[in-house]
C-alpha positions in Angstrom: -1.7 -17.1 -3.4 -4.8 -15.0 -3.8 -4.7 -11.7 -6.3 -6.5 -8.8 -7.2 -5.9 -7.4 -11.0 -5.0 -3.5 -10.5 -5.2 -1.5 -13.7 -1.6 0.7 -13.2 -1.5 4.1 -13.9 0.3 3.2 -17.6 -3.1 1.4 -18.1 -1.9 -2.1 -17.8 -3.6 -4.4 -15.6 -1.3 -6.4 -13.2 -2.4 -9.3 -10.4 -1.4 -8.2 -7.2 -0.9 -10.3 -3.8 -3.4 -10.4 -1.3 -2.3 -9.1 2.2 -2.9 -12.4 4.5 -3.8 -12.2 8.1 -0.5 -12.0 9.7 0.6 -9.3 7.3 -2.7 -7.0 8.8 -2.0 -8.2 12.3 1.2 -6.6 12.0 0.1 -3.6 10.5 -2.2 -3.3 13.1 0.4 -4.0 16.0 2.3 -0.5 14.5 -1.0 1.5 14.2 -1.6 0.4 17.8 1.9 1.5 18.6 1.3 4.8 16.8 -1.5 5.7 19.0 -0.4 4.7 22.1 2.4 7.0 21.3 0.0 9.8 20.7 -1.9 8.9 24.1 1.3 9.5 25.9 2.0 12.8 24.1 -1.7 14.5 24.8 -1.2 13.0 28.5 2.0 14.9 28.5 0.0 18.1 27.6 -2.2 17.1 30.2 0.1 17.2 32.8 2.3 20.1 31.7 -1.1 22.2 31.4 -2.1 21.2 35.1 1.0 21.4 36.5 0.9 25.2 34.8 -2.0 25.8 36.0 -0.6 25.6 40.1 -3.4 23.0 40.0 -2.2 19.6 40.6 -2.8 19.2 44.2 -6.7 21.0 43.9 -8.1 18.6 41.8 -10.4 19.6 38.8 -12.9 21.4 40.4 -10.1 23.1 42.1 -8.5 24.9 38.6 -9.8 27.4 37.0 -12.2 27.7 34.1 -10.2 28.1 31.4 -7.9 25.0 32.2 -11.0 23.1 32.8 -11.8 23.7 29.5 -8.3 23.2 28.0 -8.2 19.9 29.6 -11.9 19.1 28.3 -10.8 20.1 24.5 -7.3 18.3 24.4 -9.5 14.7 25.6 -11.7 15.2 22.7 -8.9 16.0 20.3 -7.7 12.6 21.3 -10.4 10.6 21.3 -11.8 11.9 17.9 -8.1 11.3 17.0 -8.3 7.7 17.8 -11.8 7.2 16.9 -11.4 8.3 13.2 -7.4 7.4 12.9 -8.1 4.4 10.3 -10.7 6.4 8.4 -9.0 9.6 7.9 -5.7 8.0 7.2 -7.1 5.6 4.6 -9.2 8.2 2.5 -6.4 11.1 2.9 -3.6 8.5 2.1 -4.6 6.4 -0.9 -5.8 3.4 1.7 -3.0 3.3 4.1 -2.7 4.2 8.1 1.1 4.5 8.9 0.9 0.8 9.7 0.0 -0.3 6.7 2.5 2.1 5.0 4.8 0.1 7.1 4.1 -3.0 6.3 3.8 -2.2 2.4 -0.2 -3.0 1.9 -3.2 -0.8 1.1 -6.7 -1.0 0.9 -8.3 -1.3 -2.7 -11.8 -2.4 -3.6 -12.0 -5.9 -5.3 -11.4 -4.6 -8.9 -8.3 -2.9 -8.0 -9.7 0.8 -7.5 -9.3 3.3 -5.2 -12.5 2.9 -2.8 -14.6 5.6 -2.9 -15.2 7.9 1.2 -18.7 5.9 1.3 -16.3 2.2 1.4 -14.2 4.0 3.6 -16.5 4.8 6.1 -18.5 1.2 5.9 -14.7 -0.1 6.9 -15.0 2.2 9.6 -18.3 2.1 10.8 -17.5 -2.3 10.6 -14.5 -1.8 13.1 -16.5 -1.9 16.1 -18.1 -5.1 15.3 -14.6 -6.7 13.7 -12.3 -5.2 16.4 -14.4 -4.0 19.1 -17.9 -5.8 20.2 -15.0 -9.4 19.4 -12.7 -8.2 20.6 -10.8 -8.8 17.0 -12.7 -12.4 17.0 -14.6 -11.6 14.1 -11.8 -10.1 11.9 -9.3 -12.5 12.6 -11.6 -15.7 11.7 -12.7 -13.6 8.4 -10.1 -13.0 7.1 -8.5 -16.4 7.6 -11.2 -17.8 6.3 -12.8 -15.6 3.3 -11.3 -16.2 0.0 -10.0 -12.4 -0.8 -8.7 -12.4 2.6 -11.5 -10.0 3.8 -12.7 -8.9 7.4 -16.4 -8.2 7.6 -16.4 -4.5 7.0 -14.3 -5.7 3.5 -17.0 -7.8 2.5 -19.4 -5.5 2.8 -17.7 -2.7 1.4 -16.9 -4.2 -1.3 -12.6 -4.0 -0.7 -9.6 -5.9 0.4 -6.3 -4.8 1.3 -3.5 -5.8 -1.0 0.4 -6.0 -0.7 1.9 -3.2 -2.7 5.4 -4.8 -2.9 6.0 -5.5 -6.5 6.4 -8.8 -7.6 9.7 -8.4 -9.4 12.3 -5.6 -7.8 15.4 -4.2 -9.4 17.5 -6.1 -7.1 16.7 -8.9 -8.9 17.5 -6.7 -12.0 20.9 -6.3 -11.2 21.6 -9.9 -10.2 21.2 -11.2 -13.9 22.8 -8.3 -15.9 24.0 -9.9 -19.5 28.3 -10.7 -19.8 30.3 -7.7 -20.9 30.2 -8.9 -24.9 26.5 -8.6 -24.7 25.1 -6.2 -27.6 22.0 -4.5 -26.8 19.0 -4.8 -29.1 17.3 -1.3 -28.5 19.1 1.9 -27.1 16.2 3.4 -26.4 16.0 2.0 -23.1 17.8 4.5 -21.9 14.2 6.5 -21.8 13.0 4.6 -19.4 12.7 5.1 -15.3 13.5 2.6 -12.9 9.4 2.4 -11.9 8.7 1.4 -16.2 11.3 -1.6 -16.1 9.9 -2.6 -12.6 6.3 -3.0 -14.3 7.6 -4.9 -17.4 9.3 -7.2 -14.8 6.1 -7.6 -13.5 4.2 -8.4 -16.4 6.9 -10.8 -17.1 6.3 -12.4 -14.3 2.5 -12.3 -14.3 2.1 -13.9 -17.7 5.0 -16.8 -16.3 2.7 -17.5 -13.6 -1.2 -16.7 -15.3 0.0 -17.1 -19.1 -2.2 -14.1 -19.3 -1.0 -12.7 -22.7 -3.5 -9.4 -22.8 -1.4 -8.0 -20.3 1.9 -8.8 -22.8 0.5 -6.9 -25.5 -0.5 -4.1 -23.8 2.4 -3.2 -22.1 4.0 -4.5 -25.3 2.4 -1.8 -27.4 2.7 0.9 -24.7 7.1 0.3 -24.5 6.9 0.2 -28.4 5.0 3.6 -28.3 7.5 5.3 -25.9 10.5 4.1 -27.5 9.7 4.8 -31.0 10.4 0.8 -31.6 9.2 -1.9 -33.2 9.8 -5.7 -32.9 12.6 -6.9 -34.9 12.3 -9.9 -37.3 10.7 -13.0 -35.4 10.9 -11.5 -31.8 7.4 -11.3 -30.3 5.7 -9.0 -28.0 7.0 -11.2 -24.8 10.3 -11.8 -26.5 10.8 -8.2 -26.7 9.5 -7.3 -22.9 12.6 -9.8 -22.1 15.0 -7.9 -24.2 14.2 -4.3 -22.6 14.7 -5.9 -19.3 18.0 -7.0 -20.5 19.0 -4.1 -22.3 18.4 -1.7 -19.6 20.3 -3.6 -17.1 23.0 -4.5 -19.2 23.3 -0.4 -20.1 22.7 0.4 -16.8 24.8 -1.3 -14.5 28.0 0.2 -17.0 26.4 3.7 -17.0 26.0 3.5 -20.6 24.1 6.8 -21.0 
C-alpha cells in the first residue's frame, strides 16, 4: 500500500493511503455523470429559450438578435464550464471535484500540502494529453504503473491524489469499548472531539504498521498539553495514546459527561 505523510492541522504528521486507479476511475465516472447532467440542464435552457422565442421552426438565422445571442452566451457558459470544471473545483475546494468528494480522495502534492493554483493548472493543462489526445491511455497506464500512483500531469506537477478516509473510524471505537468494571485512567478525556480520538487512532495505527515513534510523541505531547496530564508511573507515551482511546470510549458509550 503506497502513502503520503500529511502534516494534520494539530501538527502531527500521519501516512495516508494512496488513491489507486480504480478509486480515480470511479471518481471520474461521477464527475462525468455530473457534467452530462449539466449538458442536459443548459440544453434544457436552450430549448425553452427557442421555443420562447416562436423560433423553433425558423432556424437560427430565422430568430431574432437577441436570442441569437442568448443562445451564443449559454454555449460558452457551458463549454468554459466543462473546460475548467476539474481546475476550478480542485483549487476552490481543497483538491476535490464532486467526484472525488464522492469517492473520499483529494489531490495533495507529494509532501502532503495543499498544491499551490500553478500545480493546479499544470494538472489541468496535462488533461488533454492524459484524458484527451489518449483517449485516457496515458492516465490509466500511469497511474497503474508509477509508484505514487500518479497520471502524467501528477508527475509533473509535483502531486498525487490521496484517500482521505481515515485509517481508524469510531465505528471501530465503539466495537472494543472496556467491560462495565473498567476504571478510567484520565477524565479528562471528556475534552476531547470525536475528530482528536480519530487522529490518535490513527497514530496508533501508523506506528503498528511503520513503528514510527516521532509521530507517538508528538501527538503524545500535544494530548498531554490539552488535557493538563501527565503519564502515570511506567506508562509510556504509546501506552498512554491506548488509554485515552479507551477511556473515551468507555466514558462515552455510558454518557459519562
Amino acid at each position: 500500500m503506497q502513502t503520503v505523510r500529511i502534516r494534520t492541522s494539530q501538527n502531527i504528521e500521519i501516512d495516508y493511503q494512496v488513491a489507486n486507479l480504480g478509486d480515480r476511475i470511479l471518481a471520474r465516472i461521477v464527475d462525468s455523470g455530473v457534467l452530462i447532467g449539466l449538458f442536459y440542464v443548459f440544453y434544457l435552457i436552450l430549448i425553452l429559450t427557442v421555443i420562447g422565442s416562436a423560433g423553433f421552426n425558423r432556424g437560427f438565422n430565422g430568430m431574432g438578435k437577441g436570442v441569437q445571442i442568448t443562445l451564443i452566451v449559454i454555449g460558452v457558459i457551458y463549454f468554459l464550464t466543462y473546460l475548467l470544471y476539474d481546475l476550478v473545483c480542485e483549487y476552490f475546494f481543497n483538491g476535490q471535484t464532486i467526484g472525488k468528494y464522492a469517492i473520499k480522495m483529494k489531490v495533495v502534492t507529494l509532501n502532503g500540502a495543499r498544491p499551490t493554483f500553478g500545480q493546479y493548472l499544470i494538472r489541468w493543462v496535462f488533461r488533454l494529453l492524459d484524458f484527451g489526445l489518449s483517449a485516457s491511455i496515458c492516465a490509466i497506464i500511469s497511474v497503474a504503473i508509477s509508484k505514487k500512483k500518479q497520471r502524467i500531469g501528477d508527475i509533473i506537477a509535483g502531486t498525487t491524489v490521496i484517500k482521505t478516509t481515515p485509517v481508524a473510524t469510531l465505528k471501530e471505537l465503539y466495537f472494543s469499548t472496556p467491560d462495565d468494571d473498567y476504571v478510567p485512567t484520565f477524565n479528562e478525556v471528556i475534552n476531547l472531539s470525536d475528530s482528536d480520538v480519530t487522529l490518535i487512532m490513527d497514530v496508533i495505527t501508523n506506528f503498528k504498521k511503520n513503528g514510527n515513534n516521532v509521530v507517538v510523541f508528538e501527538m503524545a505531547q500535544k494530548v498531554k498539553e490539552h488535557l493538563g496530564i501527565e503519564n502515570p508511573k511506567g506508562m509510556n507515551d504509546f501506552k498512554l495514546l491506548q488509554a485515552i482511546v479507551k477511556d473515551y470510549a468507555f466514558i462515552t458509550s455510558r454518557g459519562s459527561f
